[in-house]
N, C-alpha and C positions, 0 to 999 in steps of 0.2 A: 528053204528056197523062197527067194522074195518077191512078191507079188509086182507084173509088171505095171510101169507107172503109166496110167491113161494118157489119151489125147485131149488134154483140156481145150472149148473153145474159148475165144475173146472174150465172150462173157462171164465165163468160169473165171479165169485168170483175172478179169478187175473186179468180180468177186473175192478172189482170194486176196488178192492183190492190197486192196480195201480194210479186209480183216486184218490183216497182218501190219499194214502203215496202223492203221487207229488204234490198235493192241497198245502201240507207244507213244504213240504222238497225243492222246485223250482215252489214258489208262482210266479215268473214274470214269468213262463212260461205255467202257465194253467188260462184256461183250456188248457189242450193238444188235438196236433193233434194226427190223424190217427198214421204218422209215429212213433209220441214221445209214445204214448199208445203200439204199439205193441213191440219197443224196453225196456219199461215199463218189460210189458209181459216178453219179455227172456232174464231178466236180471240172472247171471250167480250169484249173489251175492244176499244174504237176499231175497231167494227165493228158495220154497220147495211145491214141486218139480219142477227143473228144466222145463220150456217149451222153443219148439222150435214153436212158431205159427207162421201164414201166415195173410198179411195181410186181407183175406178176412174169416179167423179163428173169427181173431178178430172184424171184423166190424158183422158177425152174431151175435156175441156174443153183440154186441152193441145195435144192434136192438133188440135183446132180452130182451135186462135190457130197453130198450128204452120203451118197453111195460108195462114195469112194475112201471114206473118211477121211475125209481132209478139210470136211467142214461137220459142227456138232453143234446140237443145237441145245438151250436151255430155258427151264422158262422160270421166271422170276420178275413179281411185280404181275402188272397189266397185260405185259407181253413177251410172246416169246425173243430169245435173244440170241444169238449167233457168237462161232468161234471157231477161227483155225488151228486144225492140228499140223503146219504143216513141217514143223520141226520134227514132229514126232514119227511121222508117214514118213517122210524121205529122210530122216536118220540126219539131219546133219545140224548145223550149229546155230547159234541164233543170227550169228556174225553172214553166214550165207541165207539164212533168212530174209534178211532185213537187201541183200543186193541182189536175190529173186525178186522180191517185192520191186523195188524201184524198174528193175527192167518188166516186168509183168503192169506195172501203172505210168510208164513212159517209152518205153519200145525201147530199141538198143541204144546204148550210151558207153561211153570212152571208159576208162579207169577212173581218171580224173574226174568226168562229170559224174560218175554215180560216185564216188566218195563226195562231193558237196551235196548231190541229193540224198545219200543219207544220210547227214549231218542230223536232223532233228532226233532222227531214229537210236544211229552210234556214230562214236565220232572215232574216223580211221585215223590211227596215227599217222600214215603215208600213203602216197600212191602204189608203194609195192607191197603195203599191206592189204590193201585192195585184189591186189594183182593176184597176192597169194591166195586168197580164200576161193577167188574165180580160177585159177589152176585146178584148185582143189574140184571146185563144181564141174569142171570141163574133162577132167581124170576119174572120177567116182566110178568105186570099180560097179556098181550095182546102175550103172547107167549115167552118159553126161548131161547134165541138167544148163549148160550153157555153152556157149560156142565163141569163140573169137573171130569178127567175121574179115574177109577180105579188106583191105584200105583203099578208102574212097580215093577218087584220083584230086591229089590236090590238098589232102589229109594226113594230118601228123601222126596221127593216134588211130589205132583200130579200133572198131566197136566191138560191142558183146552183147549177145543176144538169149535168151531164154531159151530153153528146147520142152517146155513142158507143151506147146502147144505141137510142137512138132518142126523141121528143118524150119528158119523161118526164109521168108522170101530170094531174101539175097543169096542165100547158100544152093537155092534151087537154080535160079536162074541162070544159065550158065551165057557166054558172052555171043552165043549163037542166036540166042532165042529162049524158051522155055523147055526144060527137060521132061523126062515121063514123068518124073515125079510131081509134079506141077496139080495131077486132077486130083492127087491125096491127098495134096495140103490143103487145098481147096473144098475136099470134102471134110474137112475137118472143123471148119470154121464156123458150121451151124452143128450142133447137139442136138439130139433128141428132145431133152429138154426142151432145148429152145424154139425147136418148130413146133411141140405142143404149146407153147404159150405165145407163137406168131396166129396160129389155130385160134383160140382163145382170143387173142386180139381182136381177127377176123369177124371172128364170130359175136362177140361184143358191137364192131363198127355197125355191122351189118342191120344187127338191132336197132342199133342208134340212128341209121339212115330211114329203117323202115319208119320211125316213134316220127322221125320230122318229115317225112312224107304225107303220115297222117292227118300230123298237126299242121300241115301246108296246107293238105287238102278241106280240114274243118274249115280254115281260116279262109281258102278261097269261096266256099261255097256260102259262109256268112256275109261275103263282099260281092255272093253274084258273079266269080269271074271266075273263066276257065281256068286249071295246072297250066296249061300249056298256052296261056297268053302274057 
């Protein structure tokens, strides 16, 4: 009986997302570090949407997938290094790998357009070779891992979407308004993880405000003037 597949949030997924583009695209350099993973993360290019994470964003998020095993860690050299199982967890092919990846690091995309984004990765023979391995992902009898979504009004082609985070937006929203499903998917988009390390964040700022308060107050009190003039 096979274990059911989590709700990853945002940051899981361009986590994984990350390990599995760089796996190919800069084989002498993974698995990656911390450093190389989180500059992964906010890369400003072939990345949707844009993040700006920290590195302790990122390392919750590591520990998270770390639970799940879909992420495993090793250490060699100075530092420890990072790697995804995600072939190995969800059982399927490298070819479905590599077009999780792309919609997990750019949001939904046509047939067409994720066969040119994963050109660095593999190169598809055709668009309905594409088509077939997202059939495959969308039919998997142990759960579907992608979605074909609605066509945009005005649109040739339909998108596909991931489901590892859970329905994505469009599938929810239905033409009235927002359905009930609407507060699930919503609560799914911050982890555990990640509110301990917004916590951690907090908790860090807070320090930081208090260190220049004091050093405000040394400084005014060397110059004779009030904080609050």
């Amino acid at each position: 009986m096979s274990t059911p597949l989590p709700i990853l949030s945002l940051l899981e997924t361009r986590v994984l997302g990350v390990l599995a583009e760089k796996q190919r695209t800069v084989p002498d350099s993974y698995p990656l570090t911390l450093n190389s993973l989180v500059s992964g993360c906010n890369q400003k290019t072939s990345r949707n949407p844009v993040l700006e994470l920290t590195e302790s964003q990122v390392q919750a998020a590591i520990d998270s997938l770390k639970g799940y095993s879909l992420v495993a860690e090793t250490s060699g050299g100075r530092a420890f290094r990072y790697e995804h199982n995600t072939d190995r967890v969800l059982r399927i092919p490298s070819q479905s790998v590599i077009l999780l990846t792309v919609l997990m690091l750019r949001g939904p995309q046509t047939a067409g357009e994720l066969r040119i984004a994963c050109d660095r990765m593999h190169n598809f023979a055709d668009i309905s070779s594409v088509e077939g391995f997202l059939n495959e992902l969308a039919e998997r009898p142990a759960g579907a891992l992608v979605v074909k979504l609605a066509r945009l009004p005005g649109a040739r082609e339909s998108r596909w979407a991931h489901l590892l985070s859970g329905a994505p937006a469009e599938e929810i929203a239905g033409p009235g308004g927002a359905s009930s499903s609407d507060a699930g998917f919503a609560a799914h988009d911050v982890s555990l993880g990640e509110v301990a390390a917004l916590k951690a964040n907090v908790a860090r700022l807070e320090t930081e405000v208090a260190s220049l308060k004091a050093l405000l107050g040394r400084v005014c009190s060397e110059l004779g003037i009030s904080e609050e003039g």
